[in-house]
N, C-alpha and C positions, 0 to 999 in steps of 0.2 A: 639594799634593804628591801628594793621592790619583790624580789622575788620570794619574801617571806607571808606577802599578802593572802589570805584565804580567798578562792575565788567563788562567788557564791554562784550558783546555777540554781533555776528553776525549772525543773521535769514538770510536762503539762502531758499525764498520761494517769489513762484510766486504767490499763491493763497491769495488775500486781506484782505479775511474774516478769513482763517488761521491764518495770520500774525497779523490781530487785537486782535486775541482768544488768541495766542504766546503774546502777548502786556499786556493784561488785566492779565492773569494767571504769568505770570513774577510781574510785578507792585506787586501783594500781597504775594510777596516770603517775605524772612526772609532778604535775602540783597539787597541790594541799587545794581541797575543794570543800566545801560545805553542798549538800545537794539535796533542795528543798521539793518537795512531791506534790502538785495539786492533780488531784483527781479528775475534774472535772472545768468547765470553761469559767463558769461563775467561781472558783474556789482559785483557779489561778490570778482573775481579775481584783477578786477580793485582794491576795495576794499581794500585788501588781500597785495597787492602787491603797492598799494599806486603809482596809477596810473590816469590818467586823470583827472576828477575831486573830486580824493581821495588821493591827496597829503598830506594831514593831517589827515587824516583813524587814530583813533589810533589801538593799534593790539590789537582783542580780547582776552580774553581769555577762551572765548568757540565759539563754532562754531556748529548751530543748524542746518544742511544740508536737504533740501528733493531733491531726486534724480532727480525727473521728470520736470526739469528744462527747460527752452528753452534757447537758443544760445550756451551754453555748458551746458552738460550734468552733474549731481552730481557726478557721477564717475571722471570726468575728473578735475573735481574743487579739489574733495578729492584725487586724484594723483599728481596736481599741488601743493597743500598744504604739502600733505607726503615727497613729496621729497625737499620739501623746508629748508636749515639748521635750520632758523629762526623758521620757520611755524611748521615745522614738531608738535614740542610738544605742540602744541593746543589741546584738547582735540574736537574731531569732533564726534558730536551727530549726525546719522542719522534718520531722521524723516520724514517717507514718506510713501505712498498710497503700496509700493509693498510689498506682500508676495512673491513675487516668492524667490525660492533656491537659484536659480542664481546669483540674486542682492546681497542677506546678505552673500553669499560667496564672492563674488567679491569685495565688502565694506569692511569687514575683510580682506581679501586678501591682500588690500591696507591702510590696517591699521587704519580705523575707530575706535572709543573707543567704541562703541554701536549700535547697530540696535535697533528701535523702529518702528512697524509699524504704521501711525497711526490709531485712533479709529473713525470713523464715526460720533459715539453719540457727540454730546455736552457738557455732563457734563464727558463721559471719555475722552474727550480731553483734556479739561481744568485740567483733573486729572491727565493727563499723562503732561501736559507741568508741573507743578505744580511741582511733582515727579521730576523734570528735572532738576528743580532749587533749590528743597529742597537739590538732591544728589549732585551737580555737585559744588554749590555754598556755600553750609554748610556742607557737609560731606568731600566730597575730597577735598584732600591740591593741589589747582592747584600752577603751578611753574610758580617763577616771571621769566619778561621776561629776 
């Protein structure tokens, strides 16, 4: 019966036409997903934390992060989350424009489950979200809340 669960996912991206291409490549996974959109860092924690007009948020059970966020920063979303009791064992997918050292150390550091850069192209993007869902929602045993 487990596998008739909706998996809820939280997309933490600002960019529309990303978030549409995250939509579409999700939709043709293998499971049934629900996939909730916050914009921005404050709108995912609101979210997150089931605040303002996300009193009934239910809690994901993945979390698709790109760093380069406005009003808070992905680093800081993925700290508030880490340290969270509840939150913490979300698995947080990093999915965002930077190569630099710095960021994929700093991501790990604070206990991301993955770096992924993303891919520019169109059809690697859709490859790479695709890949995201195949692993994350049919291979790994995520943990009930």
């Amino acid at each position: 019966m487990e596998n008739f669960k909706i998996i809820d996912i939280l997309l933490v991206e600002d960019n529309s036409g990303d978030a549409r291409l995250a939509k579409e490549a999700l939709k043709e996974g293998k499971v049934k997903n629900q996939l909730h959109i916050a914009t921005d860092g404050v709108e995912a924690t609101d979210f997150l934390f089931k605040r303002n007009d996300y009193k009934d948020a239910p809690r994901p059970d993945l979390i698709i992060l790109d760093l380069n966020i406005p009003k808070k920063h992905g680093h800081e979303v993925l700290a508030e989350v880490k340290a969270d009791e509840d939150l913490k064992r979300i698995p947080v997918i990093i999915l965002t424009t930077s190569k630099a050292e710095e960021d994929i150390l700093k991501t790990y550091n604070l206990h991301a489950n993955c770096y992924i850069t993303k891919p520019l192209d169109f059809d690697k993007f859709m490859e790479v979200i695709k890949s995201i869902g195949d692993f994350w929602l049919t291979i790994v045993k995520l943990p009930n809340h």
